[in-house]
C-alpha positions in Angstrom: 147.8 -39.8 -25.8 145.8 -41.3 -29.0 142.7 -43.4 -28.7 142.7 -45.7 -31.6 140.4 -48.8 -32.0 143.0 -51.3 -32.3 144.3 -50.3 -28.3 140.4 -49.9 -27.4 139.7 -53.8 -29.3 143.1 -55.4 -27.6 141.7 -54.2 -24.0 138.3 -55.5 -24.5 140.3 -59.0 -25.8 142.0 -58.5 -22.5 138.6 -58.1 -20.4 137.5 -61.1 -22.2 140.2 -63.4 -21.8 141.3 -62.5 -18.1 137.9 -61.8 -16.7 139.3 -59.3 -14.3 137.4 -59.6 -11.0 135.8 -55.4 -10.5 134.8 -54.9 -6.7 132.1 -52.8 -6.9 130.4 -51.1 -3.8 127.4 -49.4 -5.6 124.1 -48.7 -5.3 120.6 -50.5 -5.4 119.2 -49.3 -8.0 121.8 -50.2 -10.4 123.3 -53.6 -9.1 121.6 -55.6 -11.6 122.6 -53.5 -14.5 126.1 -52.9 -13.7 126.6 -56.6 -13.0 124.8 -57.7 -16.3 127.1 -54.7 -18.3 130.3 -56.0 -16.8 129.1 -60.3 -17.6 128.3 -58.9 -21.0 131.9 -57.2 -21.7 133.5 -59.9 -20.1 135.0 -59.0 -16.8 133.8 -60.4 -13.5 131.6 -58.2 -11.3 131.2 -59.1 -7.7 128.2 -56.3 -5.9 130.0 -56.8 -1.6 129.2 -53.8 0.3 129.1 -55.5 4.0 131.7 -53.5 6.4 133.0 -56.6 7.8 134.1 -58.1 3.8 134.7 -55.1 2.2 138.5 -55.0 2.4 138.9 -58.6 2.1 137.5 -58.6 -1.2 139.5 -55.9 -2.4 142.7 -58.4 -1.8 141.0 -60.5 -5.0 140.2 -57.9 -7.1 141.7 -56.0 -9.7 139.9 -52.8 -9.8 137.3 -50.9 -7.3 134.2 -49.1 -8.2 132.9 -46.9 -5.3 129.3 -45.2 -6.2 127.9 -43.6 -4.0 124.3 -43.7 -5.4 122.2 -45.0 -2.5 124.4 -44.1 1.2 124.1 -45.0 4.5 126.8 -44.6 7.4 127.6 -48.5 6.9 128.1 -48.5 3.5 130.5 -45.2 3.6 132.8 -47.2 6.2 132.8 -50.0 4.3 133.5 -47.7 1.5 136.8 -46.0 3.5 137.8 -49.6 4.5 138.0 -51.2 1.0 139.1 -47.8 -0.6 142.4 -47.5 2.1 142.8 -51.3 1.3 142.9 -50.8 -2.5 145.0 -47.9 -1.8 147.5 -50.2 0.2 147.5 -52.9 -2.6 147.7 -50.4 -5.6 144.5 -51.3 -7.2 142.9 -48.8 -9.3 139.7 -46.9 -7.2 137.2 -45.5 -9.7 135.0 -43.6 -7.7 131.0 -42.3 -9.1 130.2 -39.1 -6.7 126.5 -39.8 -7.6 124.5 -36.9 -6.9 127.3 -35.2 -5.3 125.7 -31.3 -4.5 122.7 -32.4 -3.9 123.3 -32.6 0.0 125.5 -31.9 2.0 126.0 -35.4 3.2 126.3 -36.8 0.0 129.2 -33.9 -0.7 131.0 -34.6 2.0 131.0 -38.3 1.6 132.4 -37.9 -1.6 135.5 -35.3 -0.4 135.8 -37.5 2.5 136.8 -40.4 0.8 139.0 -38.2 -2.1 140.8 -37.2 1.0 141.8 -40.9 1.7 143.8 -40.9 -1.6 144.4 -43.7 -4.2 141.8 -42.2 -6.6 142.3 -43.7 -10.2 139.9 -42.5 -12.1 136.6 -40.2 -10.8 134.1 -40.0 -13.1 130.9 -38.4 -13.0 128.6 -35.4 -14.7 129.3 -31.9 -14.7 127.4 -30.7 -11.8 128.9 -33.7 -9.5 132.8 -33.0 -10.9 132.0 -29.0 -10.4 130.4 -29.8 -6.6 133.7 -31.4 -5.5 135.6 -28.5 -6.5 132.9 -25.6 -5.9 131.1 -24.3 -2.9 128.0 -24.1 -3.6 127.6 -26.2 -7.0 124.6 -28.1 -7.3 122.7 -30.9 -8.5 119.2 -31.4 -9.5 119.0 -34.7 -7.3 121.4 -36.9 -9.5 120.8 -35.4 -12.9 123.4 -32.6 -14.2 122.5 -29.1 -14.1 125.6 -28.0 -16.1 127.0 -29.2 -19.4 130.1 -31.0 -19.2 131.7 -27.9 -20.8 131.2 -25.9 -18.3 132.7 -28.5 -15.7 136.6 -28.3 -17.6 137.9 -26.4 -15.0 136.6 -27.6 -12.1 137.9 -31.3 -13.9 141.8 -30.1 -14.3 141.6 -28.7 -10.7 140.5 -31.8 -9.0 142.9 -33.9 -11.7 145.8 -32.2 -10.2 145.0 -32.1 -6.7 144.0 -35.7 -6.5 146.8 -36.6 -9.4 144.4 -39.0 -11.3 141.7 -39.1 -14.1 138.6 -37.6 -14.1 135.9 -38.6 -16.6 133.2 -36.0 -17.2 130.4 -37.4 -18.7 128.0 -35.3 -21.1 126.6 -35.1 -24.7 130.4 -35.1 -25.3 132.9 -36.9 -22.3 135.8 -35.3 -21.6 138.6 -37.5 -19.9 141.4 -35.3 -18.1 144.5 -35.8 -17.0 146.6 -32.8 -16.2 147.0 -30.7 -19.4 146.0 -33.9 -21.5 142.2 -33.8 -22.6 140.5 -36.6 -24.4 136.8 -35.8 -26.2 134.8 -38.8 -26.3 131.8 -38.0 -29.2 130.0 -41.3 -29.3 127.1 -41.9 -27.4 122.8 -41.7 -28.3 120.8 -38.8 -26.4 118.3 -41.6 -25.7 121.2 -43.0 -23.5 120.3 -40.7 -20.2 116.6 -41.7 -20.7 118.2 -45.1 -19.2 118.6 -45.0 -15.1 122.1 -46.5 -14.3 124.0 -45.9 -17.4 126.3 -43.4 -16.1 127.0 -45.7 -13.1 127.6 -48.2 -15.5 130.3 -46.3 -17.8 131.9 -45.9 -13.7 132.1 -49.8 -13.9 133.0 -50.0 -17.5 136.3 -47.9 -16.3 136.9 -50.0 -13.4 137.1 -52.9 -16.3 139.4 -51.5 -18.3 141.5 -50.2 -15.4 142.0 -53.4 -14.3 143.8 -54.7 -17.6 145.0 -50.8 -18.7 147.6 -49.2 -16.2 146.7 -45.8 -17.9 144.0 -44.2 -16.4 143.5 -41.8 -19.1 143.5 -44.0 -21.6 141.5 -46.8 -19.6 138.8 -44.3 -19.1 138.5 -43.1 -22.9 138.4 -46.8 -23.6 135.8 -47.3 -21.5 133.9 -44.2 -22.7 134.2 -45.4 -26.1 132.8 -48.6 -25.7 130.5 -47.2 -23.6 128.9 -44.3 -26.4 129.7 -47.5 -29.3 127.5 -49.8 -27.8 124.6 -47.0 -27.1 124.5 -46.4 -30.9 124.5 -49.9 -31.8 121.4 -50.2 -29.4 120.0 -47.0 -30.5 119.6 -48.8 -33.7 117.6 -51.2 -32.9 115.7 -50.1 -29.8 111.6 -48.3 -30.1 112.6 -46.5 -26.5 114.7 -46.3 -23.6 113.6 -50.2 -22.3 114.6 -52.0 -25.3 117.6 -49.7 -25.3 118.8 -51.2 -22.0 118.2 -54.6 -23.5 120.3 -54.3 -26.7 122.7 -52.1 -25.1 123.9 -55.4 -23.0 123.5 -57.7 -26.1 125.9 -54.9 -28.2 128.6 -55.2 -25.6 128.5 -58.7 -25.5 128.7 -59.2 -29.4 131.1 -56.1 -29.8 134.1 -56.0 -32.6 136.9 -54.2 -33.7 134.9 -53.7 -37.0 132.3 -52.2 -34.9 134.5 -50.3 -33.0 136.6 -48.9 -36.4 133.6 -47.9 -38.1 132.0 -46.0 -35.3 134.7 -44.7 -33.0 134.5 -40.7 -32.5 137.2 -39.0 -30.7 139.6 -36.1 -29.9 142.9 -36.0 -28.7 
């Protein structure tokens, strides 16, 4: 499968002009910033993690983002409800294993609800892809302790055993499907310096899954966009906080020239 701007420019046209309604049970410290990333590119983002509303809102959505950032026992079954409901409906599930290895609650939540089916698209950094796969892989809290490299493996194995997309995250991203890799180069090393933007390229796939019925590609998309619109901020930002600023303002004013002029990629 080729990623070419003019497929990445007609799904963000789509985003725009649909506003997809992404269902995203996620976590505290990011709510604001996911929400304000999905406004800018032009979906609709709705933040409902109650147990009791958590399947009925997956009935109006078109995609799900499950991150698993900030748990507690109410928010996991809420989590399994609106994940089994999705999977009933066929709406995509994008599920962020934040910090997955890191304890052994955390872990299990994250193979718990894997086990549940209807994953679309998982996407997360190397040490949280490896610790799904791995016994013993860990994390350093939520940061990575391997490069995305390292995690290919563990990525194809957990592709094929859950028959969906995973997105590994990393200086370079690496979208899998099966045998089928995509290398997504864009992106600013300031970018991790930012808390939340990997949660937000979670949310950024469950966008373009909702108007892409490819997960592969829907993730490279959203990847793309994703490492674009940190360079275009990079540009213009003195440090991470005025990163964060332009980074929304650059997906909101985002173009195909933009995109052709800047867009990295292997596949």
């Amino acid at each position: 499968m080729k990623v070419e701007a003019g497929a990445i420019w007609a799904d963000v046209v789509k985003i725009r002009e649909e506003a997809p309604l992404i269902h995203n049970i996620t976590n505290y410290v990011v709510m604001n910033s996911t929400a304000n990333a999905l406004l800018a590119l032009g979906a609709s983002p709705v933040m409902a993690h109650s147990e009791e509303e958590a399947a009925d809102m997956v009935k109006i959505a078109r995609s799900l983002v499950i991150n698993i950032g900030t748990l507690s026992p109410a928010w996991v079954r809420a989590m399994g409800k609106a994940a089994a409901q999705a999977k009933e409906q066929g709406v995509p599930v994008i599920l962020d294993p934040v910090g997955a290895g890191a304890t052994p609650y955390r872990s299990r939540t994250a193979r718990e609800l894997l086990s549940g089916g209807g994953a679309y698209i998982i996407r997360g950094n190397a040490s949280e892809i490896r610790a799904l796969v791995e016994s013993g892989a860990t994390t350093k809290g939520v940061d990575s302790t391997s490069a995305a490299e390292d995690s290919i493996r563990a990525a194809r194995e957990l592709a094929r055993a859950h028959r969906c997309t995973v997105c590994v995250s990393g200086a370079t991203d690496y979208i899998i499907t099966g045998e089928h890799t995509i290398k997504v180069l864009n992106g600013h090393p300031m970018m991790p310096r930012v808390t939340g933007l990997g949660c937000t390229a979670s949310a950024l796939c469950g966008a373009f899954a909702a108007v892409n019925r490819s997960p592969h590609l829907a993730a490279a998309h959203a990847m793309a966009v994703m490492g674009i619109a940190g360079e275009i901020a990079a540009e213009q930002a003195s440090g991470p906080g005025s990163l964060q600023l332009h980074f929304i303002d650059a997906l909101y004013n985002l173009s195909l020239e933009q995109i052709e002029r800047k867009l990295r990629v292997e596949s």
